[in-house]
C-alpha positions in Angstrom: 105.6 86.9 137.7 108.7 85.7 140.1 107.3 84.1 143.0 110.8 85.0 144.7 110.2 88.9 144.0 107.0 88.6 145.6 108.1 90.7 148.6 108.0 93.9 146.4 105.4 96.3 147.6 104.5 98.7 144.8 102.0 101.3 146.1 99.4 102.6 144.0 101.1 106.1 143.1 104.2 104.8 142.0 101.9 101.8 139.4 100.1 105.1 138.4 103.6 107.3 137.3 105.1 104.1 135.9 101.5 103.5 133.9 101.8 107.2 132.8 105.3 106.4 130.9 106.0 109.5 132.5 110.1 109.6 133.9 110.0 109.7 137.9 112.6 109.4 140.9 110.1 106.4 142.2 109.6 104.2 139.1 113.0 104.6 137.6 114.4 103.1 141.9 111.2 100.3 141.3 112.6 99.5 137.8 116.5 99.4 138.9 115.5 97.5 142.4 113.1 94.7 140.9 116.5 93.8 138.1 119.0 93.9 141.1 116.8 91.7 143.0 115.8 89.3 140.0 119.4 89.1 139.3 120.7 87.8 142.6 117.9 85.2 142.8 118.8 84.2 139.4 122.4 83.1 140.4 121.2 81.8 143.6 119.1 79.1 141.4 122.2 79.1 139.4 124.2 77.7 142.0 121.6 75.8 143.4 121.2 74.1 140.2 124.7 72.7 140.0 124.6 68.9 140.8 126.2 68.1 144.0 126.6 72.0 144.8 129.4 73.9 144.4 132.2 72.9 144.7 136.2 73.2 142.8 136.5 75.7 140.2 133.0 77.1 140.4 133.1 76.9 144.2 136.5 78.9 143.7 134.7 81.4 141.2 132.1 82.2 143.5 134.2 83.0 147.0 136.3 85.2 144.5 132.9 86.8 143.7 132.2 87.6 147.5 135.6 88.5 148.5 135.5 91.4 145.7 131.9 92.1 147.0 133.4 92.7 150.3 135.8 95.4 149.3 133.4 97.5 146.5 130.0 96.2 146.6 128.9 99.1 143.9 131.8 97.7 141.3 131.0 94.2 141.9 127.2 94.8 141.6 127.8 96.4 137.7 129.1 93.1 137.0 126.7 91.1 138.1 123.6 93.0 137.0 125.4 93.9 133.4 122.9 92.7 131.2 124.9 89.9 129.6 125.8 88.4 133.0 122.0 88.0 133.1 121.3 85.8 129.5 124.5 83.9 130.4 122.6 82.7 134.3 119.5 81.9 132.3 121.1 80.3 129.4 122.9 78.5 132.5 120.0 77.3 134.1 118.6 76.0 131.6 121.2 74.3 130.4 121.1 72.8 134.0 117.8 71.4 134.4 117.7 70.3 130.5 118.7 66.5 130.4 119.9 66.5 126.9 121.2 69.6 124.8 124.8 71.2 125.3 126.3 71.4 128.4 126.2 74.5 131.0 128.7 77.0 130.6 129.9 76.9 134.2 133.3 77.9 133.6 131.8 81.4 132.5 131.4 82.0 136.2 135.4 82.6 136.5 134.9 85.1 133.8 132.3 86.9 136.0 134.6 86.4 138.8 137.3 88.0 137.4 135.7 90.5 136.1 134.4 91.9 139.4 137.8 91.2 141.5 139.4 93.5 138.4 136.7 96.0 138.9 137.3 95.7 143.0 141.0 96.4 143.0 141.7 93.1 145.1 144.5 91.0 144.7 143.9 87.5 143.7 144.8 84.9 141.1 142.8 82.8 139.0 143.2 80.2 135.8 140.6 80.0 133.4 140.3 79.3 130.0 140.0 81.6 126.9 138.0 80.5 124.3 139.0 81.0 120.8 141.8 82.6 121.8 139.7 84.7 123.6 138.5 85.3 127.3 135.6 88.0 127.3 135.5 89.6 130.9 131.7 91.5 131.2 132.2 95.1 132.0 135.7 95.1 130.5 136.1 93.6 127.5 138.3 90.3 126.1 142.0 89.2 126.5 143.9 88.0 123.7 146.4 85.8 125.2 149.6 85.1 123.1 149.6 81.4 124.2 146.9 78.7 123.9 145.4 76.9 126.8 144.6 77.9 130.6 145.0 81.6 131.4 147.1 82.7 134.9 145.1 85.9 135.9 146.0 88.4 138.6 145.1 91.7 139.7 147.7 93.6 137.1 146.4 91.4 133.9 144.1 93.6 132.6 146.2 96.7 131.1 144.0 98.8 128.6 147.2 100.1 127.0 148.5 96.3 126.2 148.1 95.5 122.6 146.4 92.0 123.7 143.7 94.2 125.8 140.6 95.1 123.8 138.0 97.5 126.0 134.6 97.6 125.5 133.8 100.2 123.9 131.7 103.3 126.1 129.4 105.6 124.0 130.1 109.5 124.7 127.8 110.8 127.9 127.4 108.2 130.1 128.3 104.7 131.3 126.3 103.1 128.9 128.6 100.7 126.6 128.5 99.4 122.9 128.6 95.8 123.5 130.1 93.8 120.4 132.5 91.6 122.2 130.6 89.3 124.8 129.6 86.2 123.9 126.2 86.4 125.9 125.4 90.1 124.8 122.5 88.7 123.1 119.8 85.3 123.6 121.3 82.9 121.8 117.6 81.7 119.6 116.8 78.2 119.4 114.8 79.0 115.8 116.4 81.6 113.3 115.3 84.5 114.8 114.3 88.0 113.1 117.2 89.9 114.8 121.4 88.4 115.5 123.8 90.8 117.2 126.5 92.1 114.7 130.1 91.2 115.1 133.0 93.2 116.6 132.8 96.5 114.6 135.5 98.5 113.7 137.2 101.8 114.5 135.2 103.5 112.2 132.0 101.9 113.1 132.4 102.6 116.7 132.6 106.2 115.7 129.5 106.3 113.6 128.0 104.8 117.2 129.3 107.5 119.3 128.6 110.3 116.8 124.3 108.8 116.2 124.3 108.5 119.7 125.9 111.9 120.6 123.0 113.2 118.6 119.8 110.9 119.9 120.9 112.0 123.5 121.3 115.7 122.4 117.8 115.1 121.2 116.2 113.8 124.2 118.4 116.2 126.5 116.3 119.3 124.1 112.7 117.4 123.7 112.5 116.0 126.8 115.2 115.6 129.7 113.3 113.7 131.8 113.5 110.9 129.5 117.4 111.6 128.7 118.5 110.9 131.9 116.1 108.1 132.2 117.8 106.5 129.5 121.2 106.9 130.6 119.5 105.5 134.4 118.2 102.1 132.9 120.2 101.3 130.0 123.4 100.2 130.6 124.4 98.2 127.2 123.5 98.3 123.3 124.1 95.6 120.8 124.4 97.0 117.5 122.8 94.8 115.2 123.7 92.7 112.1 123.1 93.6 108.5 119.9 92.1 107.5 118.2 91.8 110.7 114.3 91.9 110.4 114.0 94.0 113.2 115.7 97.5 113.7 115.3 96.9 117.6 114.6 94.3 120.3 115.1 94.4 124.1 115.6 90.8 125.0 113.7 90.4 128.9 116.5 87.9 130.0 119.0 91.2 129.3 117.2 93.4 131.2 119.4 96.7 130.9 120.4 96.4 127.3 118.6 96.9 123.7 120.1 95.7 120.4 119.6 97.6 117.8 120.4 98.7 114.2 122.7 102.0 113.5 120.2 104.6 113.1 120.4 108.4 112.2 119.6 110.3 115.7 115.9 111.5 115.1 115.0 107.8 114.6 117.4 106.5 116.9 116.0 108.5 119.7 112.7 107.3 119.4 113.6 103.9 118.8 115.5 104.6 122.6 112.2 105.7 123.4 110.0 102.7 123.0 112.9 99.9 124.4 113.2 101.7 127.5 109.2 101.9 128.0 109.2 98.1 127.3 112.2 97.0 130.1 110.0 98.9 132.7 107.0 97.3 131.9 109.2 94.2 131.5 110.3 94.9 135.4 107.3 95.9 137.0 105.2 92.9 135.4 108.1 90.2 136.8 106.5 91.9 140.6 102.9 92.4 139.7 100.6 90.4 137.7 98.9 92.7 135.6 96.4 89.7 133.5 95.7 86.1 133.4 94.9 85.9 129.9 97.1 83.3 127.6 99.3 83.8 124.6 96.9 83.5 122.1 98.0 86.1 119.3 94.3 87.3 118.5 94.4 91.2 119.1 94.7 93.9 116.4 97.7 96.3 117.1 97.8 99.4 115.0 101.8 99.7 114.7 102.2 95.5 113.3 100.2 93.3 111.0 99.9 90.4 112.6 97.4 89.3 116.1 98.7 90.1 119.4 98.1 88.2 122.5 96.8 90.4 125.3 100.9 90.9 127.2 102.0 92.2 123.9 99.5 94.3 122.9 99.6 95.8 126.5 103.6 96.2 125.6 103.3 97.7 122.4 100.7 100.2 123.7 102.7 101.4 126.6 105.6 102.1 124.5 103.6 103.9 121.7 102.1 105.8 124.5 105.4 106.9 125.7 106.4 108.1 122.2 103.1 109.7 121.6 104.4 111.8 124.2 107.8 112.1 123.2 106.8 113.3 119.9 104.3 116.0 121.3 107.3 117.6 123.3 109.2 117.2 120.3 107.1 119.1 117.8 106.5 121.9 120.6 110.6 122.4 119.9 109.5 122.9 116.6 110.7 119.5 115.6 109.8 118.8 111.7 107.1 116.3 111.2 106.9 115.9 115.1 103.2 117.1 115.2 102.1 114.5 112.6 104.3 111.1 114.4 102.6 112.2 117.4 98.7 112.3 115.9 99.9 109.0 114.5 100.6 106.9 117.4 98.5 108.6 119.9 95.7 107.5 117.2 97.0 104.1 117.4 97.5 103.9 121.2 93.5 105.2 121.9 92.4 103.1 119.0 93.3 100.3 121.2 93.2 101.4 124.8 89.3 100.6 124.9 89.7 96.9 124.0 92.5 96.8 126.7 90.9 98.6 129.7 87.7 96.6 129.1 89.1 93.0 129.0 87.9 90.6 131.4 91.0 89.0 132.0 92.8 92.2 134.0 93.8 92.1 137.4 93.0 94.8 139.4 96.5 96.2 139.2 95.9 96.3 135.6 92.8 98.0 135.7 94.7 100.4 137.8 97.2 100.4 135.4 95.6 100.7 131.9 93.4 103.3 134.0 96.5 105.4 134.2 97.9 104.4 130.9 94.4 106.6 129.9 94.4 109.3 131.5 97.9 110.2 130.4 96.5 109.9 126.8 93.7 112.0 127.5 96.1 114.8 129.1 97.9 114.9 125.4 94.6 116.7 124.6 95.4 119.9 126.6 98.3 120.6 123.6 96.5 119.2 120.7 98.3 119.3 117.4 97.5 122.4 114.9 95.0 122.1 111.9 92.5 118.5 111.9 95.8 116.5 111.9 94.4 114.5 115.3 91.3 113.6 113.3 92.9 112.6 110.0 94.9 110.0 112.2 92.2 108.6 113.8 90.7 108.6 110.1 93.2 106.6 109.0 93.8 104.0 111.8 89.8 103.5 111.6 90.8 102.1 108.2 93.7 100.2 109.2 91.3 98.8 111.4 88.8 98.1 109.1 91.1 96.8 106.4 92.9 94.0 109.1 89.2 92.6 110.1 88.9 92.0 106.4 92.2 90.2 106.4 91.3 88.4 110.0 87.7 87.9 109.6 87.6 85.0 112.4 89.2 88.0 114.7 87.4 90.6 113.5 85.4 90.8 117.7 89.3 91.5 118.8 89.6 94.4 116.7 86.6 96.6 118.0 87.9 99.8 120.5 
């Protein structure tokens, strides 16, 4: 938990409909005012951080910043909080309290800057430098300048038509974009990590985007609307992955907004929309609320992976499946194929390990109150049970997944047990 977003005061029925998964006016204002706030404090430690304070170019960069702020607070504000504005500040800050390692990128500020006096409408100028032959502006897209070195910029240099002008690219039904241009649009790892962001994708694969995502929304908009516009509320970027990533999906907490992940036909592409935005809520309500003290000891069984779970991600991973549980039961009521038999399957999963998590010793009392709720919503799936013994043959058979990964764990066999 942030001890700077301590002054957030989430009543108890607002914890209960975010616990349910469940869309509402409340959680999705909770969700979207806890990132805000995180954000700002974030670049407040950013600036704090710089040795000596601020002061020339990033001095400069941050009075352009307020000066836009002044004249459209709502533009300026989509800059800032754009998710890759947020893994650039924390890439930044830890670059600046690191004493070896490379050194922060500061200068990405005027980027920021510009961005949000271009957004604003204001007139300024500013000189920064393109990198690569490139200077990415978050929200916009990149410049191409004809010319090496420093870059004059004024109000009238970006010009979507210009040849030099590359947009980011906005998929159909929203403001949500298709971020493949910004060079903090994903964490950079410092291991090889399972998933890498994919580079600038062509005309034809920004089409195959638009056309899967068309389709997910159109999903969603005919399962369950609620969660549609949810989506379109808290997710503001997607990184389509690279080729050979590990993972089909990943929403990285330090890009709170955003979720990279792999081209996907819509069915699966929905769900997979599903489960990320589930995880940033509970990503944003646990940076306000501490919900257990346990440690990161991976020692829990989780139905939906093979390998031990500390206690935070097996409370992660069951609050997502719950939320697709649910998903999947308003599918298959549309008559969706093979709806009825994805939702016994994870709402198996989910109660197989909700016991384990509403008994452990290490919850708070917001998360008893939370796992509490996180129940009773599974219980309410029974009042539109699946057809046939299909709930039962999925409890079957997550009773010998279980059975099967003590085997595999014996030494964590107790962390198993529902």
């Amino acid at each position: 938990m942030n001890p700077a977003l301590t002054s957030f005061d989430v009543s108890s029925r607002t914890l209960r409909a975010v616990a349910s998964t469940e869309p509402s006016p409340d959680g999705t204002r909770l969700v979207r005012d806890i990132r805000r706030s995180k954000r700002l404090v974030l670049l407040r430690e950013v600036l704090d951080a710089v040795p000596d304070g601020p002061a020339g170019e990033t001095a400069d960069h941050w009075a352009l910043l307020e000066d836009a702020e002044r004249h459209a607070p709502a533009a300026v504000r989509d800059v800032l909080h754009y998710p890759a504005t947020g893994v650039w500040a924390e890439e930044t800050l830890r670059r600046l309290h690191a004493p070896h390692g490379p050194a922060p990128d500061l200068a990405h500020l005027g980027a920021v800057a510009v961005a949000a006096a271009l957004r604003a409408g204001i007139g300024f100028t500013a000189t920064l430098r393109p990198v690569h032959g490139r200077l990415v502006l978050p929200t916009l897209g990149l410049l191409r300048p004809e010319r090496p070195g420093p870059l004059a910029l004024t109000e009238r240099s970006w010009d979507p038509e210009d040849p030099a002008t590359l947009p980011l690219h906005t998929l159909p039904g929203g403001s949500t974009t298709l971020d493949d241009l910004d060079p903090y649009r994903a964490p950079r790892p410092s291991r090889p990590a399972p998933v890498r962001p994919a580079r600038r994708l062509t005309a034809k694969g920004h089409k195959r985007w638009d056309t899967q995502w068309a389709g997910a929304l159109s999903l969603l908009h005919r399962y369950d609307t609620t969660r549609a516009e949810e989506t379109v509320h808290l997710l503001r970027s997607v990184v389509p992955l690279a080729g050979g990533s590990r993972s089909s999906r990943v929403t990285p907490p330090a890009a709170a907004g955003s979720v990279l992940a792999r081209a996907q036909a819509p069915p699966a592409l929905a769900a997979t929309l599903v489960h990320e935005v589930q995880y940033g809520k509970l990503v944003a309500l646990t940076d306000v609320l501490t919900l257990h003290t346990a440690d990161r000891t991976a020692r829990h069984w989780a139905p939906w992976r093979a390998d031990p779970r500390p206690l935070e991600g097996l409370l992660h991973g069951a609050y997502a499946h719950l939320a697709l549980a649910g998903y999947w039961q308003r599918a298959a009521l549309y008559g969706a194929r093979g709806a009825w038999a994805q939702h016994a399957r994870i709402r198996a999963q989910v109660a197989a390990v909700l016991p384990a998590l509403r008994a452990h010793d290490r919850l708070t009392s917001a998360g008893r109150e939370f796992t509490d709720a996180m129940a009773a919503a599974e219980r309410a799936m029974d009042e539109l049970p699946p057809p046939g013994d299909q709930h039962a043959t999925a409890r079957r058979a997550v009773d010998r997944e279980r059975r099967a990964w003590r085997e595999a764990h014996p030494e964590l066999a107790p962390f198993a047990d529902g």
